[in-house]
N, CA, C and O atoms as CSV, one atom per row, in Angstrom:
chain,resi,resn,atom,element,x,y,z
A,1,UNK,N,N,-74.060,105.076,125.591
A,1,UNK,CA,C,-73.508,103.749,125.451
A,1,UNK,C,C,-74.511,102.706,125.898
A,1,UNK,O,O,-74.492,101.579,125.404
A,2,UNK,N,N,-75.347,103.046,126.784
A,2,UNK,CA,C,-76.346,101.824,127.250
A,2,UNK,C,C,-77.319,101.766,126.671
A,2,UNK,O,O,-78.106,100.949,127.147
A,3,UNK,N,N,-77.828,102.551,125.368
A,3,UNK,CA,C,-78.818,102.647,124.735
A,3,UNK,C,C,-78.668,101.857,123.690
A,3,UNK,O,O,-79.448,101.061,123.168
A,4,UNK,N,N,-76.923,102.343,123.285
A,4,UNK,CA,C,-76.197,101.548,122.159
A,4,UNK,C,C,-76.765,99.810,122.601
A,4,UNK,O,O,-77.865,99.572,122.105
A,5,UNK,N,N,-76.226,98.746,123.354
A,5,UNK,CA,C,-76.597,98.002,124.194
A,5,UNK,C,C,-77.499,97.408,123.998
A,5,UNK,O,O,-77.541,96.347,123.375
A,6,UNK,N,N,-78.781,98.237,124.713
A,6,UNK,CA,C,-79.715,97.814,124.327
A,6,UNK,C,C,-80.421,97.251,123.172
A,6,UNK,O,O,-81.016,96.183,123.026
A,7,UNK,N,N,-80.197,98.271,122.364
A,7,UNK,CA,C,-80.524,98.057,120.689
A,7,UNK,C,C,-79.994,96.359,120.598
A,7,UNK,O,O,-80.782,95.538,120.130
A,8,UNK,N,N,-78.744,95.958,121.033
A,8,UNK,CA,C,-78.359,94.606,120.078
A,8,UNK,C,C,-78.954,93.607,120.824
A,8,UNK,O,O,-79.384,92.583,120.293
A,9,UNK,N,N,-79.034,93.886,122.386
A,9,UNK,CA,C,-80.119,92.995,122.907
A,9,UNK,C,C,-81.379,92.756,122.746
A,9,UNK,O,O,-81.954,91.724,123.090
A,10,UNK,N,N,-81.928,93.837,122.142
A,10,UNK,CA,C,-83.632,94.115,122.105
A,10,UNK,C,C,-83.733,93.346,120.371
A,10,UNK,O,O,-84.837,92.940,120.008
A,11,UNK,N,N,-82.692,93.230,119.553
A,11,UNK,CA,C,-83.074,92.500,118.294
A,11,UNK,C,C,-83.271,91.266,118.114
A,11,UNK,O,O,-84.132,90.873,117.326
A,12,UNK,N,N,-82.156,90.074,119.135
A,12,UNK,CA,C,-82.385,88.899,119.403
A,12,UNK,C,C,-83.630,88.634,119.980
A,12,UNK,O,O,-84.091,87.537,119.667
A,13,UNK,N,N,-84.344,89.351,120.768
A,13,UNK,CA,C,-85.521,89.099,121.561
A,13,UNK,C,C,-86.667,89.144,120.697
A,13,UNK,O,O,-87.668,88.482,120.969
A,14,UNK,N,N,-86.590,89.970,119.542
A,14,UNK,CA,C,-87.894,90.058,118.804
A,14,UNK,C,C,-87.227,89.042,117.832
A,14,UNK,O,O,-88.165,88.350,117.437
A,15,UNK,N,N,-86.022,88.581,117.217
A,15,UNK,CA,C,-86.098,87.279,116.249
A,15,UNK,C,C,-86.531,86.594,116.727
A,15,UNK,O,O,-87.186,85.898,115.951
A,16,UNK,N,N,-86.621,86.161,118.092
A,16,UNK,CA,C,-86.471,84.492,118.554
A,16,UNK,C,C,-88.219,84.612,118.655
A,16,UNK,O,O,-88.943,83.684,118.295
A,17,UNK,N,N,-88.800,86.046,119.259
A,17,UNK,CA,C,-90.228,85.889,119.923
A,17,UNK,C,C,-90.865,85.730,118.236
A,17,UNK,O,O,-91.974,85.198,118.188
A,18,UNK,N,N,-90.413,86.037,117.242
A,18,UNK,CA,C,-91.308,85.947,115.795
A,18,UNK,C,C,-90.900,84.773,115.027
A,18,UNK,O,O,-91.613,84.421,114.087
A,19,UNK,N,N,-89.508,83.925,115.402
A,19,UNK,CA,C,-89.562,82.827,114.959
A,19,UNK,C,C,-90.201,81.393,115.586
A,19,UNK,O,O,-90.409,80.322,115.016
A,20,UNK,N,N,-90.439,81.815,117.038
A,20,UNK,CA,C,-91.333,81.002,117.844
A,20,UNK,C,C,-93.100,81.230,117.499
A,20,UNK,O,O,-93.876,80.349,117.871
A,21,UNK,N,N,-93.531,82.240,116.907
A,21,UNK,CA,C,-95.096,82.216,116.438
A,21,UNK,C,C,-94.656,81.729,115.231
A,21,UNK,O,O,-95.691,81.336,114.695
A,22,UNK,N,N,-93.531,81.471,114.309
A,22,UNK,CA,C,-93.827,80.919,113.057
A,22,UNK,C,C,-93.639,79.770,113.031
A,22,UNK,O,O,-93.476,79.398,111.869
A,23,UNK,N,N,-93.540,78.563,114.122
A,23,UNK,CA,C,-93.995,77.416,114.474
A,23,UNK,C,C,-94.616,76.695,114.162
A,23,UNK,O,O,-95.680,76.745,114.777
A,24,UNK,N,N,-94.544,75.539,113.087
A,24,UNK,CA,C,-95.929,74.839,112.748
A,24,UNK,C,C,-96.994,74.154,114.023
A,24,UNK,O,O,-96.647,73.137,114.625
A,25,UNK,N,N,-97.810,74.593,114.208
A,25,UNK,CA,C,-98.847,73.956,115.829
A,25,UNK,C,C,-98.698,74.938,116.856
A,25,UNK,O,O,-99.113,74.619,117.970
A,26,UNK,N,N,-98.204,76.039,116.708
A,26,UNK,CA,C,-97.854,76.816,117.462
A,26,UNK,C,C,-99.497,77.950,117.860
A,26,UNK,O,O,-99.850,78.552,118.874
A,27,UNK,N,N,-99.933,77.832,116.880
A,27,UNK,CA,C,-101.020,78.475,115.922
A,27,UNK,C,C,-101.823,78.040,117.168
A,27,UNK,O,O,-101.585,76.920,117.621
A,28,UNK,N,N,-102.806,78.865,117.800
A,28,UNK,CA,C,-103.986,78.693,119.151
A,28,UNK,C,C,-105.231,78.025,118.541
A,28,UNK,O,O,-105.871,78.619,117.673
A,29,UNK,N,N,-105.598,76.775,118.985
A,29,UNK,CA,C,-106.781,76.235,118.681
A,29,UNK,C,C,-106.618,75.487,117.106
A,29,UNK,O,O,-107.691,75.176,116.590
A,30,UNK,N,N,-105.292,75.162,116.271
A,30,UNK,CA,C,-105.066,74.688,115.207
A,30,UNK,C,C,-103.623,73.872,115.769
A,30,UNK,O,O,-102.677,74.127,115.024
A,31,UNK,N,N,-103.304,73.065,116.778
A,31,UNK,CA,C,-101.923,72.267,117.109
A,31,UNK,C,C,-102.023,70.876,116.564
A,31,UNK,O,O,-101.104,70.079,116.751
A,32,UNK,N,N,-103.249,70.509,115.807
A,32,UNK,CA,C,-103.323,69.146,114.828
A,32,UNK,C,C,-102.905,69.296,114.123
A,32,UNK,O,O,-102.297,68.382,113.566
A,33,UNK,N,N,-102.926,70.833,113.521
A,33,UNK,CA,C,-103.098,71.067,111.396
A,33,UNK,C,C,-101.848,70.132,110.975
A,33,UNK,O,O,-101.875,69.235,110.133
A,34,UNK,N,N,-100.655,70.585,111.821
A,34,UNK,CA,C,-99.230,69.707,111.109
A,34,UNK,C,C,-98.690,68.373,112.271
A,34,UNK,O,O,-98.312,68.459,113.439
A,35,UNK,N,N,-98.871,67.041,111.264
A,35,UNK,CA,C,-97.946,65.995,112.380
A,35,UNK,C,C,-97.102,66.052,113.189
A,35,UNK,O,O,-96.518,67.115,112.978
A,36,UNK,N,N,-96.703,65.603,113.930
A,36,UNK,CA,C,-95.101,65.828,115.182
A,36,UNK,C,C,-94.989,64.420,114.194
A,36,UNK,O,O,-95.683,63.501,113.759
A,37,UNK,N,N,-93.268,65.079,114.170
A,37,UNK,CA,C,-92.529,63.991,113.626
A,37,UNK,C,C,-91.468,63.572,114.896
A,37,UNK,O,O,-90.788,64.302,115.618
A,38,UNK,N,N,-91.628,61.957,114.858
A,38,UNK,CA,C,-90.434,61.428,115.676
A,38,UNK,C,C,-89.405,60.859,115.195
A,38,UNK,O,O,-89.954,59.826,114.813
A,39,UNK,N,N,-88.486,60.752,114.958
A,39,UNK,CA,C,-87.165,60.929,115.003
A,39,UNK,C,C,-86.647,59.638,115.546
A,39,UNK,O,O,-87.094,59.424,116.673
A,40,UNK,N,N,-85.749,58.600,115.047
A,40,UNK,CA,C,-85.148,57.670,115.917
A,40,UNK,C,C,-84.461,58.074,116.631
A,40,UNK,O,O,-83.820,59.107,116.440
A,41,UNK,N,N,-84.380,57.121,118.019
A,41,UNK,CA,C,-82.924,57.576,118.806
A,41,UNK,C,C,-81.752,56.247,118.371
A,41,UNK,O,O,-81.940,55.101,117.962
A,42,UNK,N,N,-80.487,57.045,118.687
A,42,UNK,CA,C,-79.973,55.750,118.525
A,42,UNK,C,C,-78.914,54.778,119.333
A,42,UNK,O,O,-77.749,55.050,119.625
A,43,UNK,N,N,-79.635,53.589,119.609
A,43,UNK,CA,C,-78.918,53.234,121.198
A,43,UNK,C,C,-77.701,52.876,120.677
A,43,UNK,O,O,-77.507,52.893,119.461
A,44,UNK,N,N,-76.599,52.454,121.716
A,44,UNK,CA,C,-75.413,51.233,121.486
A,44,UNK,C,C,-75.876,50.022,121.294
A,44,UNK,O,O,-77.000,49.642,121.624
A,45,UNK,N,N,-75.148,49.461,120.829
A,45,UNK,CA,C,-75.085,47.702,120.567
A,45,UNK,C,C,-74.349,47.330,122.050
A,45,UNK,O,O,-73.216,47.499,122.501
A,46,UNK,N,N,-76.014,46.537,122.735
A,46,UNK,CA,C,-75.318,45.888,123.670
A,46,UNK,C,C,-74.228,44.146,123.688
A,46,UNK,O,O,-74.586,42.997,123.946
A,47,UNK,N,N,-73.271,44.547,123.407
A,47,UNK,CA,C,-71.813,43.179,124.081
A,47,UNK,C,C,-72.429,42.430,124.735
A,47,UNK,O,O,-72.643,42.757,125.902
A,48,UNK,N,N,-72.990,41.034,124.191
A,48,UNK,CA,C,-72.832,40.040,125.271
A,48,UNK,C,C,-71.394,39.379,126.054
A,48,UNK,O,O,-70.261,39.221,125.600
A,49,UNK,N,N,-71.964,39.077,127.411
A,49,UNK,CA,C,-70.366,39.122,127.862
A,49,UNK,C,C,-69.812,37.437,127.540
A,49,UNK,O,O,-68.634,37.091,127.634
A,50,UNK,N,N,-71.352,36.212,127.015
A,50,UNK,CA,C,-70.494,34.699,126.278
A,50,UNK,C,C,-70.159,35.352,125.293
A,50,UNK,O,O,-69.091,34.861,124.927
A,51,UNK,N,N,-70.524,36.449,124.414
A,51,UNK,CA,C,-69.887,36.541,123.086
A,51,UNK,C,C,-67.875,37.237,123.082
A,51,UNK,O,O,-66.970,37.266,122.248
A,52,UNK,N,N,-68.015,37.589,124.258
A,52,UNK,CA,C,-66.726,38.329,124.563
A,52,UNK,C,C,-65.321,37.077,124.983
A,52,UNK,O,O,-64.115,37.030,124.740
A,53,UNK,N,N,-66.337,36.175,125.740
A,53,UNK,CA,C,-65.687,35.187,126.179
A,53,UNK,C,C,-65.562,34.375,124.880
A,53,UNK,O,O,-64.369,34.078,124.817
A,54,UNK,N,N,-65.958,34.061,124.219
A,54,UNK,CA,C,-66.167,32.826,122.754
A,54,UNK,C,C,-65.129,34.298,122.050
A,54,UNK,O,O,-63.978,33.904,121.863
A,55,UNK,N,N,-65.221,35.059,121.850
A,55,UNK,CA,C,-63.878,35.756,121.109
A,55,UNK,C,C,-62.798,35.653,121.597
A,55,UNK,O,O,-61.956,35.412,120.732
A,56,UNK,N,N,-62.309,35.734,122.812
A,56,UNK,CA,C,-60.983,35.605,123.531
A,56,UNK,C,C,-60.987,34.023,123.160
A,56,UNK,O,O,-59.784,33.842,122.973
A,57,UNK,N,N,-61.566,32.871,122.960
A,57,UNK,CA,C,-61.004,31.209,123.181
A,57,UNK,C,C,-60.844,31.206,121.379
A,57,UNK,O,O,-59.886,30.642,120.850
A,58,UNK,N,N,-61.627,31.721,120.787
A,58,UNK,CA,C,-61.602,31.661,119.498
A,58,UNK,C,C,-59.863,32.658,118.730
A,58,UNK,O,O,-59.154,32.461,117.743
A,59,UNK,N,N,-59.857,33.257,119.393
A,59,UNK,CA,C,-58.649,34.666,118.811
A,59,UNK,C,C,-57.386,33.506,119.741
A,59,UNK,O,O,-56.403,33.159,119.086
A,60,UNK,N,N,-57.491,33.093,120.933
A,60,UNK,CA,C,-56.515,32.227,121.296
A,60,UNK,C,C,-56.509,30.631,120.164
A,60,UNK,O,O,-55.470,30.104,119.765
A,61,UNK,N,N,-57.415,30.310,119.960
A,61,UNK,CA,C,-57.572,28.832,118.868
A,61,UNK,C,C,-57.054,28.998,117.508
A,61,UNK,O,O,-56.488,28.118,116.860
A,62,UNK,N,N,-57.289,30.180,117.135
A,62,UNK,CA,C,-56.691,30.420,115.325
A,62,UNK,C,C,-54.900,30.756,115.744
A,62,UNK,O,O,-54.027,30.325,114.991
A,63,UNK,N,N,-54.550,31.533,116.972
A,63,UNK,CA,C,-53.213,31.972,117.458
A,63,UNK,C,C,-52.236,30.558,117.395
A,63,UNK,O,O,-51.152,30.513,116.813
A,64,UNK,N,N,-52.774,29.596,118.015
A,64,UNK,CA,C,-52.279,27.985,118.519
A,64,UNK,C,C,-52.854,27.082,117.470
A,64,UNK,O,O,-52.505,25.928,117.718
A,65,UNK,N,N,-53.772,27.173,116.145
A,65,UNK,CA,C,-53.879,26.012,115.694
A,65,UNK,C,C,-52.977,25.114,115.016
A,65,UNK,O,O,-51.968,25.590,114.495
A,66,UNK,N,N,-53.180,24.033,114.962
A,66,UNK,CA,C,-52.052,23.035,114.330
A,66,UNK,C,C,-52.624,22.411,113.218
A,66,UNK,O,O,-51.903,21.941,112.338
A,67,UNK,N,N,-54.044,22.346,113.154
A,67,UNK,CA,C,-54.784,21.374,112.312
A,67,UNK,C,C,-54.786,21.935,111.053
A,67,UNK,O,O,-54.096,22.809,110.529
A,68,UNK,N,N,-55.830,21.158,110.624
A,68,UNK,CA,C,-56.163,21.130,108.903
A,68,UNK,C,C,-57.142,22.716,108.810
A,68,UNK,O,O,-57.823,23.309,109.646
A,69,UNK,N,N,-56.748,23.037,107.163
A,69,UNK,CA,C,-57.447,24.347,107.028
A,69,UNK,C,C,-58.720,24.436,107.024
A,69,UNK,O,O,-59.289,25.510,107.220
A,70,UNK,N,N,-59.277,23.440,106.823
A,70,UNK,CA,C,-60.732,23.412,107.385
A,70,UNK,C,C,-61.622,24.049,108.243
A,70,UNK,O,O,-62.616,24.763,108.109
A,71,UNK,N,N,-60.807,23.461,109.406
A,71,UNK,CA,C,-60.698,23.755,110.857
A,71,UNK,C,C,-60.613,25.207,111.139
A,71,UNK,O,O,-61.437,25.991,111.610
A,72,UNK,N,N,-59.272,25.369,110.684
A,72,UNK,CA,C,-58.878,26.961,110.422
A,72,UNK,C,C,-60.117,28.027,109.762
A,72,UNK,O,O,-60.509,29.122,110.167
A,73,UNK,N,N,-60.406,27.453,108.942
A,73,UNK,CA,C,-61.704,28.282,108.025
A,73,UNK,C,C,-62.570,28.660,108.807
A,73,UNK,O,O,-62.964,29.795,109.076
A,74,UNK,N,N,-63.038,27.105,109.384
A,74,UNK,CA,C,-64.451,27.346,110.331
A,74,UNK,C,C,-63.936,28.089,111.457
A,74,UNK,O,O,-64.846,28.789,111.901
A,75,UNK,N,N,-62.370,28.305,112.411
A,75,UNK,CA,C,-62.272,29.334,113.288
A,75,UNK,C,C,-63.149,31.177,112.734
A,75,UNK,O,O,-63.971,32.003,113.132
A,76,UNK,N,N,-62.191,30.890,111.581
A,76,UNK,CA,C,-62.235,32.508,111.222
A,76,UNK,C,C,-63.928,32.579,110.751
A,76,UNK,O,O,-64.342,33.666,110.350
A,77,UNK,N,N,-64.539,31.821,110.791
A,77,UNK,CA,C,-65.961,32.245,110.295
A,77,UNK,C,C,-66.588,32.599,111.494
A,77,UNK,O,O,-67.197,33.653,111.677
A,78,UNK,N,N,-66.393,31.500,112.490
A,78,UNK,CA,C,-67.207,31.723,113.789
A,78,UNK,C,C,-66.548,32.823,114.473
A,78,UNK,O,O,-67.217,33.440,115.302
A,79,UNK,N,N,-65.490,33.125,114.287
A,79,UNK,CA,C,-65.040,34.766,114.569
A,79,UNK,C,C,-65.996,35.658,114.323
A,79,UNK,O,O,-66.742,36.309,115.054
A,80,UNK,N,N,-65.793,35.549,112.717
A,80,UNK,CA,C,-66.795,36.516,112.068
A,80,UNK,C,C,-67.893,37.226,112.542
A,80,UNK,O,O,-68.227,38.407,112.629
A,81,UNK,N,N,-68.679,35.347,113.024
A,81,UNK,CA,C,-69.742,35.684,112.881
A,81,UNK,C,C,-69.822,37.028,114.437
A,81,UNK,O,O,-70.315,38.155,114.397
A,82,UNK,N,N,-69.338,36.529,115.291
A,82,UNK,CA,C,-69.283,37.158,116.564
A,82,UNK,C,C,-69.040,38.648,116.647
A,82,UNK,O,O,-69.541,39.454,117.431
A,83,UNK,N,N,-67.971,38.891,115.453
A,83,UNK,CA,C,-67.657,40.155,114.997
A,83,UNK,C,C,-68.678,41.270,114.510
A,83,UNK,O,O,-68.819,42.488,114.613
A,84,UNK,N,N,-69.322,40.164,113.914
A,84,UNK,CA,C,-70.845,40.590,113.293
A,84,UNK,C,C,-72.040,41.271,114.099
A,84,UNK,O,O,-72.769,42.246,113.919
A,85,UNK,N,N,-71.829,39.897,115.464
A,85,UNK,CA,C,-73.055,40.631,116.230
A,85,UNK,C,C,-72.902,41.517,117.380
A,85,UNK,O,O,-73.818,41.883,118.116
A,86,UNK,N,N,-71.411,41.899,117.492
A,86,UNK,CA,C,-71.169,42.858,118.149
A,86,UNK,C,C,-71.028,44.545,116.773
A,86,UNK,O,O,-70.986,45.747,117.034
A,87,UNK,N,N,-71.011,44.157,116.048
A,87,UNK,CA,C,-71.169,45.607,115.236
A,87,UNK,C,C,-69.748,45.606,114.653
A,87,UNK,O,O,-69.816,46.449,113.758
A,88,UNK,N,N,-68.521,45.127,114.673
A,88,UNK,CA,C,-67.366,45.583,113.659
A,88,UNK,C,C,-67.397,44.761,112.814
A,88,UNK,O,O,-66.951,43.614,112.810
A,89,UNK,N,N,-68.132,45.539,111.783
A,89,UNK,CA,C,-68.131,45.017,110.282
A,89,UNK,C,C,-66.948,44.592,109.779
A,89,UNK,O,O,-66.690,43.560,109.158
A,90,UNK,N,N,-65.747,46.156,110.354
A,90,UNK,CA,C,-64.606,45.501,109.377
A,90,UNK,C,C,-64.089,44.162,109.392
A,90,UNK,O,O,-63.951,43.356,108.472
A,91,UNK,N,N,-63.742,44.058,111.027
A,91,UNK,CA,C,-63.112,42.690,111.324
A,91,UNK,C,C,-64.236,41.754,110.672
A,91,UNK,O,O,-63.736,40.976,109.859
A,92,UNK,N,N,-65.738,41.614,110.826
A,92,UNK,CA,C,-66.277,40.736,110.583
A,92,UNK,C,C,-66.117,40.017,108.968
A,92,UNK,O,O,-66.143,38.832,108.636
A,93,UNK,N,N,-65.913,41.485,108.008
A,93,UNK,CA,C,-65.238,41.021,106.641
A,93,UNK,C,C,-64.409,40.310,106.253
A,93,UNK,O,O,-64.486,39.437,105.388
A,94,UNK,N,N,-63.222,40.758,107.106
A,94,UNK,CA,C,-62.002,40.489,107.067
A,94,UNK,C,C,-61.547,38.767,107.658
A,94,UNK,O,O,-60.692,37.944,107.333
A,95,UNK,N,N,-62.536,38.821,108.568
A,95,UNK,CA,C,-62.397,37.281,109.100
A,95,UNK,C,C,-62.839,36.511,107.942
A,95,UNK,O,O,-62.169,35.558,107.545
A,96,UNK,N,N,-64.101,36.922,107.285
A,96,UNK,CA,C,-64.876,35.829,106.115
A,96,UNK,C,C,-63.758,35.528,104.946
A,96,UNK,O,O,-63.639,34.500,104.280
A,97,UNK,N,N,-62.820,36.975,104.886
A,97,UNK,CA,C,-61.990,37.038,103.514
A,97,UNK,C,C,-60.906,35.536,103.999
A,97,UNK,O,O,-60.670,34.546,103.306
A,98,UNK,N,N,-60.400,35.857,105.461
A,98,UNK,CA,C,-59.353,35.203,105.853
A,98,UNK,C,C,-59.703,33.848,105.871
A,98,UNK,O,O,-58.831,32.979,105.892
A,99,UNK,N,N,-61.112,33.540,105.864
A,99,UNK,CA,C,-62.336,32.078,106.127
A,99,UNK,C,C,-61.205,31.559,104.318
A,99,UNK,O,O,-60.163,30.978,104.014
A,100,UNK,N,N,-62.286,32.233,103.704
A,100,UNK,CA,C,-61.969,32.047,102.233
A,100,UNK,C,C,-60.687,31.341,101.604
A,100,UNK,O,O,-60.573,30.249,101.047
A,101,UNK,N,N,-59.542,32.580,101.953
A,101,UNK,CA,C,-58.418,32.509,101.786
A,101,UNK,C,C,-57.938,30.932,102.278
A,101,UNK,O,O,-57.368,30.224,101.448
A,102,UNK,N,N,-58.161,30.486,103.474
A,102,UNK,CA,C,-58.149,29.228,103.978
A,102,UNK,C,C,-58.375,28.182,103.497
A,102,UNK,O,O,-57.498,27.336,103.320
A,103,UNK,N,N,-59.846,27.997,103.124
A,103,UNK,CA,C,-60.120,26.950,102.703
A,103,UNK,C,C,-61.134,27.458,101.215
A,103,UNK,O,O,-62.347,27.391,101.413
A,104,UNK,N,N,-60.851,27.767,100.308
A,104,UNK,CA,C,-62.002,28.291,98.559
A,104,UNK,C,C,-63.239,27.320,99.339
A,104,UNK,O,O,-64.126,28.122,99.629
A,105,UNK,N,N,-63.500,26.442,99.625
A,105,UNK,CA,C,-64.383,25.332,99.267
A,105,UNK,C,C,-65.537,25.732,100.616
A,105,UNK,O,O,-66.661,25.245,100.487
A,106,UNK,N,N,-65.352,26.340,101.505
A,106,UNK,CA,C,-66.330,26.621,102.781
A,106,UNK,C,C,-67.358,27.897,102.080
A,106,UNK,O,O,-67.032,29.060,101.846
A,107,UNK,N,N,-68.522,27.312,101.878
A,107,UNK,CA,C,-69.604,28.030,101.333
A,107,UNK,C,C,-70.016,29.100,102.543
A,107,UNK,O,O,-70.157,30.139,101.898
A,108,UNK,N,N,-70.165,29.280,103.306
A,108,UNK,CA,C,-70.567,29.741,104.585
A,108,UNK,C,C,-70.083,31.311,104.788
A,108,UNK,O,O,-70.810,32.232,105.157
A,109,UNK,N,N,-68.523,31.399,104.420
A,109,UNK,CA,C,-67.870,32.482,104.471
A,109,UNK,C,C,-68.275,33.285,102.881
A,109,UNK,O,O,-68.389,34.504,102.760
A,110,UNK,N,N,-68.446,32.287,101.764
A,110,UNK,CA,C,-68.827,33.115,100.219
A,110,UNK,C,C,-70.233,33.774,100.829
A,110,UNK,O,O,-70.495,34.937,100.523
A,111,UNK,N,N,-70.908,33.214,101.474
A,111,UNK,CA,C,-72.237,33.810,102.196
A,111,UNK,C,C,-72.734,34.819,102.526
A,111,UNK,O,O,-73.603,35.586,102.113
A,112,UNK,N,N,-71.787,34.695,103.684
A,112,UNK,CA,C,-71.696,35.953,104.537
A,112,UNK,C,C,-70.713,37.113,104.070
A,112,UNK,O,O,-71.135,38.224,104.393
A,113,UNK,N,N,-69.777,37.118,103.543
A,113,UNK,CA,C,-69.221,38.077,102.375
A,113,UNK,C,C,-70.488,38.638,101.567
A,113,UNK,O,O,-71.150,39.605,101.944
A,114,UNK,N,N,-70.704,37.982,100.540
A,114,UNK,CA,C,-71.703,38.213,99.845
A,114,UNK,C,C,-73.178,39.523,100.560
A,114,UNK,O,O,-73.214,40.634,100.030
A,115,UNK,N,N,-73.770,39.336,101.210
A,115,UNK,CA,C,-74.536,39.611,101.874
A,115,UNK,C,C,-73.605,41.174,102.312
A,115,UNK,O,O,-73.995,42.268,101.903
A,116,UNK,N,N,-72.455,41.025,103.123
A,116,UNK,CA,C,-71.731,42.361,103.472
A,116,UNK,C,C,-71.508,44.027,102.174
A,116,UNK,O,O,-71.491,45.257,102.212
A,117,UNK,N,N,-71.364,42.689,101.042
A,117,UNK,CA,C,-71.323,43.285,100.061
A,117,UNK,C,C,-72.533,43.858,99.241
A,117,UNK,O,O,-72.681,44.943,98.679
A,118,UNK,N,N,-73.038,43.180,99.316
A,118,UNK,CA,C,-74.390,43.962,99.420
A,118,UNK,C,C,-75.245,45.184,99.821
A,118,UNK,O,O,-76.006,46.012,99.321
A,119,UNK,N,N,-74.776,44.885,100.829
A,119,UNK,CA,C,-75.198,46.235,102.069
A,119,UNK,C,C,-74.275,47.458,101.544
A,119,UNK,O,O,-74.537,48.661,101.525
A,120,UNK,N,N,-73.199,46.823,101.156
A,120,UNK,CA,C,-72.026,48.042,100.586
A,120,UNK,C,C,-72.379,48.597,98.983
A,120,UNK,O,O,-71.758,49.498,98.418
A,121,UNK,N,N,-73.542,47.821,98.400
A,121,UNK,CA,C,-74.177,48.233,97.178
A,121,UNK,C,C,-72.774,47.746,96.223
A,121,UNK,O,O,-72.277,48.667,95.575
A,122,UNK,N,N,-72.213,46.595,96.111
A,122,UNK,CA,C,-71.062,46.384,95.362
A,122,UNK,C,C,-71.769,45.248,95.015
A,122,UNK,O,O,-71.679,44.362,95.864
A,123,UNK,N,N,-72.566,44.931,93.872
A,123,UNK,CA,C,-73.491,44.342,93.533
A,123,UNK,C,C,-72.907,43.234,92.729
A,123,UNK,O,O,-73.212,42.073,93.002
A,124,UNK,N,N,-71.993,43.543,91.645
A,124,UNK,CA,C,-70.839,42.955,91.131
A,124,UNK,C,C,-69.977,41.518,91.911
A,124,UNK,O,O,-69.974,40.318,91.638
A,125,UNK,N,N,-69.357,42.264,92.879
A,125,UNK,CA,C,-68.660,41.520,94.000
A,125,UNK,C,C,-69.468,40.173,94.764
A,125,UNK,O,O,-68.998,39.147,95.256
A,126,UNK,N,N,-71.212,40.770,94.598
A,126,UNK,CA,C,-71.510,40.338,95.995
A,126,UNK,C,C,-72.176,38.947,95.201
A,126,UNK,O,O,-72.741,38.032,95.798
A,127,UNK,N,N,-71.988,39.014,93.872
A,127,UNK,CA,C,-72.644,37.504,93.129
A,127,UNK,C,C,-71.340,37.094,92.594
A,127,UNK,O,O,-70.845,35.985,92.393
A,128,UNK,N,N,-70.973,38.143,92.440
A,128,UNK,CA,C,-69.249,36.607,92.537
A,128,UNK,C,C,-68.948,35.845,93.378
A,128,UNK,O,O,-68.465,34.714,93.343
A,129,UNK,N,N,-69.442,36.920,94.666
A,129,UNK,CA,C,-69.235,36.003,96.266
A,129,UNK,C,C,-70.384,34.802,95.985
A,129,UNK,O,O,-69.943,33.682,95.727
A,130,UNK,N,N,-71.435,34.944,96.015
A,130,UNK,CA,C,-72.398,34.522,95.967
A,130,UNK,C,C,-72.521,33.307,94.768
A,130,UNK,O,O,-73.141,32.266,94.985
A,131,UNK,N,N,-71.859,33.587,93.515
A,131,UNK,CA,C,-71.704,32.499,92.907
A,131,UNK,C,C,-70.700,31.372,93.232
A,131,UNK,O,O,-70.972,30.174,93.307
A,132,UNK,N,N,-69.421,31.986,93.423
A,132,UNK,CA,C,-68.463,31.216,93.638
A,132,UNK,C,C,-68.320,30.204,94.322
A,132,UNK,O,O,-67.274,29.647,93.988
A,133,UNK,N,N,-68.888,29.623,95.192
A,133,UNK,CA,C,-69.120,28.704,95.790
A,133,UNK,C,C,-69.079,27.583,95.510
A,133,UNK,O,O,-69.946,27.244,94.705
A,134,UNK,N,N,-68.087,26.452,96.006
A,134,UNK,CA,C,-67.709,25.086,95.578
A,134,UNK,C,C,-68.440,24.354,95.686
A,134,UNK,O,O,-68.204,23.192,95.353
C-alpha cells in the first residue's frame, strides 16, 4: 500500500519539475531570449469625500425642487456628472436621460449621453444623441 502511494506522489513531482524547465527564460545563460510581460494591476476608483458631499446637497435639491425645468435639468446633469467621476455609469446615464427628459433643449446632457454611447459601441444612438441638440 505505501508503494501504491508513492507512485501518485512521485508523478506530480516530475510534472511540475518538467513543466518548470519548459519555462520561457528559464533556459541557463539565455533569460533575455523571451520579454517579461507586465500585466496591469487594477486599482479602485478613489471617492472624493467634496464629491460625496455635492451628491448628498444635489440628491437633497432635485428631492425639494420647486423651480423651473431648467434648473431641474442642470440638477440632474451635475449629478451625472459626479456619478461619472466616481465610476457608476449607470446612474451617470440615467441622470443625463432624466437631464433630457426635463428640459429637450440642454445640449450638455445630449453630450454626455452621446459620448456614453459610444463607449457602448451604439453608434446609431450616439449621433442621434449627438445630433439632436436644440
Amino acid at each position: 500500500m505505501k508503494l501504491h502511494i508513492s507512485k501518485f506522489l512521485f508523478l506530480p513531482l516530475i510534472v511540475f519539475l518538467t513543466a518548470c524547465e519548459s519555462i520561457p527564460g528559464n533556459d541557463r545563460g539565455q533569460g533575455d531570449s523571451y520579454p517579461m510581460i507586465v500585466l496591469p494591476l487594477a486599482t479602485t476608483v478613489q471617492i472624493d469625500y467634496q464629491d460625496e458631499v455635492k451628491l448628498l446637497r444635489l440628491n437633497q435639491l432635485i428631492a425639494e425642487h420647486k423651480g423651473s425645468d431648467q434648473q431641474k435639468a442642470v440638477l440632474y446633469y451635475e449629478r451625472g456628472l459626479i456619478y461619472d467621476r466616481m465610476g457608476l455609469t449607470a446612474h451617470s446615464r440615467y441622470d443625463f436621460t432624466q437631464s433630457i427628459n426635463t428640459d429637450p433643449a440642454f445640449a450638455q446632457s445630449y453630450n454626455s449621453l452621446g459620448v456614453y454611447l459610444l463607449f457602448g459601441q451604439s453608434y446609431d444612438e450616439a449621433f442621434d444623441a449627438f445630433d439632436s441638440r436644440h
